[in-house]
N, C-alpha and C positions, 0 to 999 in steps of 0.2 A: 793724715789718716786715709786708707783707701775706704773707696766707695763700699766695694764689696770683697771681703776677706773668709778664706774656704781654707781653715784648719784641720789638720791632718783628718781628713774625712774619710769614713770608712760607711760600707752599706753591706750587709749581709743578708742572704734573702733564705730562709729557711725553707725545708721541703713540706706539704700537708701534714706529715707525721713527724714532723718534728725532727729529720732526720738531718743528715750532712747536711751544713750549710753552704750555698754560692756565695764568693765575694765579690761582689760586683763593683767595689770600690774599697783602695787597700790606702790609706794614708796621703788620700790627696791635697796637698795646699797648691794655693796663688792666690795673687790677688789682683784688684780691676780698679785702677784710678777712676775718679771721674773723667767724663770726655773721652776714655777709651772706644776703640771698635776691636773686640775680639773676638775671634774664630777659634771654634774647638770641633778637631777633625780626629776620627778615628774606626777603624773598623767596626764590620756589626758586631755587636759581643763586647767593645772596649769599655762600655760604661757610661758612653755619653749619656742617653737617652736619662740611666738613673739619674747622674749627675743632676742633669737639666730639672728634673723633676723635683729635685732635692732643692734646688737652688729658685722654683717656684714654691717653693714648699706646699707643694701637692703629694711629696713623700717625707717621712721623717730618717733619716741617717743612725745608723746602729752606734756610732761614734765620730767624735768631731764637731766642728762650730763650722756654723756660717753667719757672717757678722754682713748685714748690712745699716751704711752708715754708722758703725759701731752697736748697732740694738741685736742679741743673737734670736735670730729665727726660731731657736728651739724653744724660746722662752714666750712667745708669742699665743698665746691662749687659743685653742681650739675654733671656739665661738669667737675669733675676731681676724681668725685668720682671713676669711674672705674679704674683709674688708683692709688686712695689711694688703693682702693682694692688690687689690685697687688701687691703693694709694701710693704706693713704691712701684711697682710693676708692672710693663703695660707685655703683652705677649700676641706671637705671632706665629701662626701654626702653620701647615704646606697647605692644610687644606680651607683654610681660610674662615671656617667657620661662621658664614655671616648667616643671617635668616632670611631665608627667600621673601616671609610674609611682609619683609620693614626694607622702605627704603633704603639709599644710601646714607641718607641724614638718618635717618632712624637708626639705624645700626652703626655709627659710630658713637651717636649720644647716649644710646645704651648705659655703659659704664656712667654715665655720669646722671642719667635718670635713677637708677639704683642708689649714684651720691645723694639723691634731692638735691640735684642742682636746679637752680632756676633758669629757664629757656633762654633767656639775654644772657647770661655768662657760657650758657652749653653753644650759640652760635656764635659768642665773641669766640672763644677758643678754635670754632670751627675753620671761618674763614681762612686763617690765614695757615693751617693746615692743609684743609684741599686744596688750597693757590700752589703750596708747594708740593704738593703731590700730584697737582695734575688732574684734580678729579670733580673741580669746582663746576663744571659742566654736568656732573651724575648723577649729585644731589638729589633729584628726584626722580633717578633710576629704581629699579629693583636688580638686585644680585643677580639675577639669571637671566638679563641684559645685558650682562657685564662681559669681558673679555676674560681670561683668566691673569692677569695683570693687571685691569683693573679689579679687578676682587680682590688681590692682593693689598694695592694701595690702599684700598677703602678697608683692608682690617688691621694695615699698620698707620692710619689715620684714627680708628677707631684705641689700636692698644695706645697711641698717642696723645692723645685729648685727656686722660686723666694726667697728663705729666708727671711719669714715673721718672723714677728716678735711674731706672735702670731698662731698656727693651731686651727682653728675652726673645728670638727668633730660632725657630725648630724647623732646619730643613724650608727657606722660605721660600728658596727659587725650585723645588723639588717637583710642583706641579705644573711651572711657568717652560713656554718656550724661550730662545736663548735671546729673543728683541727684550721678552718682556721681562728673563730673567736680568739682562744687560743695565734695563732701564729704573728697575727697583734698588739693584747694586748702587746706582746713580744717587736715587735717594736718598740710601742708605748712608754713601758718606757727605751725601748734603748735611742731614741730618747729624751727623755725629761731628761734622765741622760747626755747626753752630751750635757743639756742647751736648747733646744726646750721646748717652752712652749706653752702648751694645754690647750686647753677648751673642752670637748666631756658633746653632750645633749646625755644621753642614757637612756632607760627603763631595761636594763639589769645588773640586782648586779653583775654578774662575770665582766661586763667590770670596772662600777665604782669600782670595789675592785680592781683592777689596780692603781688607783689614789691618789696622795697623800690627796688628800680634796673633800668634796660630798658635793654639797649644794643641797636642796631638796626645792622644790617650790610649794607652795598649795593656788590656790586660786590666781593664781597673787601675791604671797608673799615672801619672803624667809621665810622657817618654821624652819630649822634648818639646822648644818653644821654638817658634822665629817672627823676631821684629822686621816688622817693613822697612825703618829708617827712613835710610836716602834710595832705594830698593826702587825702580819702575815697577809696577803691576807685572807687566810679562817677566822682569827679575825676579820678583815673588811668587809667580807661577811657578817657574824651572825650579826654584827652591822648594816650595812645598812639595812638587810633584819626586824630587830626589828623595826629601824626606820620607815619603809615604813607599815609595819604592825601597828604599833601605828599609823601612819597618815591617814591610808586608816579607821582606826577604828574611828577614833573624825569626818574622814568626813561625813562618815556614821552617827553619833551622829547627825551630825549639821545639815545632810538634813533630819534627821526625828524629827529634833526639831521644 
């Protein structure tokens, strides 16, 4: 059974008065094994951003399942969604969202202060997180010390420490320059090599060339997918960059038809 499973999804966003509806999502499925790293790329306007939203279920879908670990999201009670959040989902934003006023150790244990976790198991978990992120030196930094790659690491450390089951990443490398963009990508499939499984919405080929699967979205749709395989990184650069070239060309077609 896949990890996480997105049946024919649809999202409609109605106007203040009630009027014409936008589709911003028209019958989308796939789905995401455990241990996956997937990339979902697509113009501004394609849907991702809804998608993403829906799949944190921060939005609800006008139609459609989304099944993780087989439990459907839709079914999940209002007042307990924050805490499905927590517990399956760790998330990671461009802007890194940490609190200037909490350390580095503070603002990763966060989520797990909010569990009532006890201090010995929030710093068992920690150590060997920052070891492999690189950030075991920080710990008693504040965020605005930090580098912008370090801020980074320290809030996919933080979405990491409740052991979701699933990372959601929006646009990660978006505020990073291309060392510290490079050196997260690095992480990223450390991390999904020793079983972390990821989702990342990104508009950048060098991040999705990281990934082992790109699905591309046009229009509210899925347009197309590509497996890394046996693929080098710069193989799966020139590929994705085709793709996105051909899609950006039929769009063009289709709005001056």
């Amino acid at each position: 059974m896949p990890l996480l499973e997105v049946k024919n999804l649809r999202k409609v966003y109605t106007t203040r008065l009630g009027g014409t509806g936008v589709e911003a999502l028209k019958n989308v499925s796939f789905a995401v094994e455990a241990g996956e790293f997937v990339a979902i790329m697509g113009e501004s306007g394609s849907g991702k951003t809804t998608l993403l939203n829906i799949l944190a279920a921060l939005d609800r879908p006008s139609g459609g399942r989304v099944l993780l670990n087989g439990e459907d999201m839709a079914g999940v009670r209002e007042r307990d969604l924050t805490a499905f959040r927590r517990d399956n989902l760790g998330f990671v934003f461009q802007d890194f969202n940490l609190l200037d006023a909490f350390t580095v150790r503070d603002n990763i244990f966060l989520p797990l202060v909010l569990a009532g976790k006890a201090y010995e198991e929030m710093d068992r978990r920690l150590q060997p997180l920052a070891k492999a992120l690189g950030i075991g030196d920080l710990l008693n930094k504040f965020p605005y010390e930090l580098s912008g790659g370090q801020k980074q690491r320290t809030a996919v450390a933080r979405a990491l420490i409740t052991r979701p089951a699933i990372l959601l990443a929006d646009e990660p490398t978006g505020a990073l320059d291309s060392k510290a963009s490079n050196s997260l990508l690095q992480n990223f499939e450390a991390l999904n090599d020793q079983g972390q499984t990821i989702l990342m919405v990104t508009h950048s080929v060098t991040a999705a060339s990281h990934a082992k699967r790109t699905l591309f979205l046009r229009d509210g749709m899925i347009y197309h997918q590509l497996y890394r395989g046996q693929r080098t990184r710069e193989e799966m650069f020139a590929e994705i960059s085709n793709t996105l070239t051909v899609m950006t060309a039929e769009s063009g077609e289709k709005s001056h038809a």
